[in-house]
N, C-alpha and C positions, 0 to 999 in steps of 0.2 A: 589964813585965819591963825593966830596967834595962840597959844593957850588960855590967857586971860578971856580972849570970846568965846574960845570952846568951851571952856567951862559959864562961862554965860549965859549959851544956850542951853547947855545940857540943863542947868539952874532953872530955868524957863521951863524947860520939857519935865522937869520936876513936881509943878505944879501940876497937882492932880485934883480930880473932883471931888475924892474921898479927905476928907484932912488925915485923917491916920496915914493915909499914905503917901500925899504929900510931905506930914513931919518927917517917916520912917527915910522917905526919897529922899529928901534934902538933908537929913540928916546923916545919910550914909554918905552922899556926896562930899560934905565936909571933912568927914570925920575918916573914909574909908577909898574915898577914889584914887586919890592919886596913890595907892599903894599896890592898886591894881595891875596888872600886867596889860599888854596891848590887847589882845586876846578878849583879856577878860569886861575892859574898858571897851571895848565894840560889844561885848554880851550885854553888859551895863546901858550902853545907847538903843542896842537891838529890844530890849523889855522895857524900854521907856514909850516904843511903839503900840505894845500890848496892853490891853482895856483893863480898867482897873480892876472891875469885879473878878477878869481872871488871875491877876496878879495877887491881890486880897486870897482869892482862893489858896494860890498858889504858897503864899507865904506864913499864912495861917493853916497851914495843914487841912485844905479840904481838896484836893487836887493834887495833880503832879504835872512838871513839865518835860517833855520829851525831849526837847534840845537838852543836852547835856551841860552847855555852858551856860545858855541862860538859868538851869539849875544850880550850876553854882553860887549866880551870883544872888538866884533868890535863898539858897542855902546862907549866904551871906547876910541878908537882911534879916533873915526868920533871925540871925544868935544874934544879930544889932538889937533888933524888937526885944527882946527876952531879956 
């Protein structure tokens, strides 16, 4: 698979059921992915698996997430969102 697909999909996997957080997803995708390390770009695909309402929680400060990476990269959207 090429870049241009994987970024495709992940685009796809963007769309979420919440609009808040489909704009925040896809807009971080645009604006913040490709700057991400490999690492971090697997954390990024890994919390696209995660349900929205935990994610909302997660990003909105009602919650916390225990994996350290995928905290970072919601650390990353909460200062996108702001």
């Amino acid at each position: 698979m090429n870049e241009a697909q994987g970024l495709g999909k992940l685009r796809w996997r963007c769309r979420r059921g919440v609009r808040e957080l489909d704009v925040l997803m896809t807009r971080f995708l645009d604006e913040s992915y490709s700057g991400l390390t490999a690492r971090e770009k697997s954390a990024f695909s890994r919390l696209l698996e995660v349900q929205d309402p935990v994610i909302m929680d997660w990003v909105f400060g009602r919650g916390s997430c225990a994996d350290k990476d995928l905290q970072g990269i919601v650390l990353k959207l909460t200062n996108l969102a702001n």
